[in-house]
C-alpha positions in Angstrom: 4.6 130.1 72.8 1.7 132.6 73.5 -0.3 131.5 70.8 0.1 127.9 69.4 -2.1 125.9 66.3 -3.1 122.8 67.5 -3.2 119.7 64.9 -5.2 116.6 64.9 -5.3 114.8 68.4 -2.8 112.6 68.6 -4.5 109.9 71.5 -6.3 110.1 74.2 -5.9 108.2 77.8 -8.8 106.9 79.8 -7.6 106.1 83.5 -10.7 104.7 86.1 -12.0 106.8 88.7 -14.1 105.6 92.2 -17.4 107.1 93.2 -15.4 110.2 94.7 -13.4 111.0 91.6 -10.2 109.7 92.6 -7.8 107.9 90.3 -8.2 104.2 90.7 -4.3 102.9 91.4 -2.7 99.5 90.6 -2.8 97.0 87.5 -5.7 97.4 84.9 -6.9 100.7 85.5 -6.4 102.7 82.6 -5.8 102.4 78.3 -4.2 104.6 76.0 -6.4 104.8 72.5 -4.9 106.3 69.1 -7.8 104.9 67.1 -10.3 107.9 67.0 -12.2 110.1 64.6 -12.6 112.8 67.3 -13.8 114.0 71.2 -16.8 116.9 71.3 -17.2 118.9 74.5 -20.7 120.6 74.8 -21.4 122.6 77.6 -24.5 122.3 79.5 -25.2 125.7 80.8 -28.7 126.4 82.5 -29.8 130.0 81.4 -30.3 132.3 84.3 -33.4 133.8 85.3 -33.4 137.8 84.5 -34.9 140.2 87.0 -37.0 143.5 86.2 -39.0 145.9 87.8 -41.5 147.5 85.6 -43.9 150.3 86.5 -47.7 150.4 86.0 -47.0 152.9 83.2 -44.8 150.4 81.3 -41.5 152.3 82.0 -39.0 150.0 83.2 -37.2 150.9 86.7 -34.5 148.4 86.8 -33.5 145.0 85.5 -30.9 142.5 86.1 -29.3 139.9 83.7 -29.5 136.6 85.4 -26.3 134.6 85.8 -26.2 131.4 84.0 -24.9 127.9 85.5 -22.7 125.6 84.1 -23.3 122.2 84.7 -20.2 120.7 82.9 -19.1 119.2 79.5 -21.5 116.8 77.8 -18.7 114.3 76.5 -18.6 111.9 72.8 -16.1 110.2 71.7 -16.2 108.8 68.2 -13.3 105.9 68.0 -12.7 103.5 65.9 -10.7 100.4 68.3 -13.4 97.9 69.4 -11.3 97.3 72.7 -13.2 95.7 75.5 -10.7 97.3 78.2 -11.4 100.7 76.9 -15.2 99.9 76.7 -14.8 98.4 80.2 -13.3 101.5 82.0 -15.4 103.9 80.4 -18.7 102.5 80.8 -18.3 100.1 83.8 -19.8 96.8 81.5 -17.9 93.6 82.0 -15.2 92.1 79.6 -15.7 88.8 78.1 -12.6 86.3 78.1 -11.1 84.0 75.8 -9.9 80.5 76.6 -6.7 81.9 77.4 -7.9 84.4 79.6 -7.4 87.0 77.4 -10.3 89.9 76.5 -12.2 89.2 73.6 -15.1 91.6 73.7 -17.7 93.1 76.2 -21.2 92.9 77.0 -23.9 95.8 77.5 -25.8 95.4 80.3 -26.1 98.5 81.7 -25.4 102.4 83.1 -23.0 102.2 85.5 -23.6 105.8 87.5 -21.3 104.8 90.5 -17.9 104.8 88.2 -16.4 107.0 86.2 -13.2 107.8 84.6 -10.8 110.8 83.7 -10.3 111.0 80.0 -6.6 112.9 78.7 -5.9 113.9 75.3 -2.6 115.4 73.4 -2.6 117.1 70.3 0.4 118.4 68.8 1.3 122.3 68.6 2.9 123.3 65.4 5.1 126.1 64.7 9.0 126.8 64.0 9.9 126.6 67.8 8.4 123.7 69.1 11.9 122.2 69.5 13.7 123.8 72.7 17.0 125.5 72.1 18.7 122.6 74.5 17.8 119.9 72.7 15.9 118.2 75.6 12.2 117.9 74.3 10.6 116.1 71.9 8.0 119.3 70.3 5.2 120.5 72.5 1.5 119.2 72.3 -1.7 120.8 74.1 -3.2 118.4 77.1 -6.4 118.8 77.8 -7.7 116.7 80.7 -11.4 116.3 82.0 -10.7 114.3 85.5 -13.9 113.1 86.0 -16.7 111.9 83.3 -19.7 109.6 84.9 -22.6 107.7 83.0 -20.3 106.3 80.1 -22.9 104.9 78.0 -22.1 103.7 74.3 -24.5 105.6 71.7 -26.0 104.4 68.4 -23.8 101.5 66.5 -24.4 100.6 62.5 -23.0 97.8 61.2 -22.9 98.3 57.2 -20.6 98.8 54.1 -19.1 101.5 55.6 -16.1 102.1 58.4 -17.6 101.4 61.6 -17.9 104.3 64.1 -18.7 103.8 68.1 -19.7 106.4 69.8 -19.3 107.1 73.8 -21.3 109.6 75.8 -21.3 110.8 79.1 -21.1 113.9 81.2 -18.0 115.8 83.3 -18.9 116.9 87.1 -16.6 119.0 89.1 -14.3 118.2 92.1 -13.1 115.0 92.5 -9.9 113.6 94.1 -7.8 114.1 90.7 -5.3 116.2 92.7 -1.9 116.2 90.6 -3.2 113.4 89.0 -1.0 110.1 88.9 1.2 110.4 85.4 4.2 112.4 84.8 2.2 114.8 82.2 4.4 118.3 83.0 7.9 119.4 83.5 8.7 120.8 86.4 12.2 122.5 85.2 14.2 123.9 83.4 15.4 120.2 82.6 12.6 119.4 81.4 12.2 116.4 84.1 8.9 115.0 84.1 6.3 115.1 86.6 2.6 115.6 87.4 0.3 118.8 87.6 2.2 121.2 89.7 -1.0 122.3 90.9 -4.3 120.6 91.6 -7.9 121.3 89.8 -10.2 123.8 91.6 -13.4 122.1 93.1 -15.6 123.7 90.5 -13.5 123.0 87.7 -14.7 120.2 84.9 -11.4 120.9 82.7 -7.5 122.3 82.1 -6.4 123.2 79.0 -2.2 123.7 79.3 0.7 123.4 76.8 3.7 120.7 77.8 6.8 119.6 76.4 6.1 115.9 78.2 5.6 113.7 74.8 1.9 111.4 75.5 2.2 108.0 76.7 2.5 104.9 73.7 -1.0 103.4 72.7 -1.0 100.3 73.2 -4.0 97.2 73.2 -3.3 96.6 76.7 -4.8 97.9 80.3 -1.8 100.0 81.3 -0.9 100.4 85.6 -1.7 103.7 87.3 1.0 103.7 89.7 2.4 107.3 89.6 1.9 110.6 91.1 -1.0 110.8 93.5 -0.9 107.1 93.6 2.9 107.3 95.4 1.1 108.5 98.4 -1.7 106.4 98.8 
């Protein structure tokens, strides 16, 4: 499908990263989250500075268009699930336990600039053909994934008459130690067999935008295992 229309995202996954952008492997390291309103990307591009040469007489000799840098993505997230384990891997502030040693909320305390996380997210592609011909998939969906996101900070909160909306912020950098990530997110054959990227992010990237016929993992209220992929080697 060369040109597929996305619907409404369907969830998103939030896996923890270390201070070099690598996935975080083993128990408790990453939540799957249906209940959102929606995910903004703004890019933070720093206008370049344009060159010309201008003659005494006003006539101008020569000028160059300056090249503008992108810094990255500035990241929100508008959700609706007041779950301390998402809180907890986004913005790095500690969980607050029950009797039974379950989570029962968080605390804000503070920016944690020395975490981050990779955030996923699936939206369904609609259309006639979604369905392969074999009978082996599921439909298709757009994945979109931004491997690392630091400074996860939650924005303004008001507690009223109305649905109440959080709001978390933070900001994409490039490289990292993503790699093929560690999820089967990709087929890798005909088959349809799933497995992870079949090719790593650049070291300037901040995102990848593909199509796959791998169905999103279950949400869940739970911190789900990053065991997979990447994670097989280490």
């Amino acid at each position: 499908m060369s040109c597929p229309l996305i619907s409404n995202v369907e969830n998103i996954r939030v896996t923890r990263v270390d201070s070099c952008g690598r996935p975080v492997c083993g128990a408790d390291n990453a939540f799957v989250l249906e209940c959102l309103a929606s995910v903004s990307m703004s890019p933070d591009v720093e206008e370049g500075e344009d060159i010309e040469y201008k003659a005494a007489n006003g006539k101008v000799c020569g000028f160059k268009r300056g090249c503008p840098s992108f810094r990255g993505y500035e990241v929100e997230v508008n959700f609706f699930s007041v779950s301390p384990e998402f809180v907890e891997i986004t913005t790095g502030n500690p969980v607050v336990f029950g009797f039974d040693g379950q989570p029962i909320g968080h605390d804000d305390c503070s920016v944690q600039c020395n975490i981050g996380f990779a955030l996923e997210l699936w939206a369904p592609i609609l259309g006639d053909d979604i369905c392969d011909a074999s009978g082996l998939n599921e439909g298709k969906w757009i994945y979109m994934l931004l491997p690392w996101i630091t400074n996860g900070v939650l924005g303004d909160l008001e507690a009223g008459s109305e649905a109440v909306t959080l709001v978390l912020q933070g900001a994409t950098r490039s490289g990292g130690g993503w790699g093929i990530g560690p999820y089967d997110v990709l087929e890798q054959d005909a088959a349809l067999t799933p497995g992870p990227l079949l090719t790593p992010l650049g070291n300037t990237c901040h995102r990848r935008v593909i199509q796959t016929q791998i169905a999103p993992p279950t949400p869940g209220c739970d911190y789900v295992d990053v065991t997979g992929g990447v994670c097989l080697a280490s």
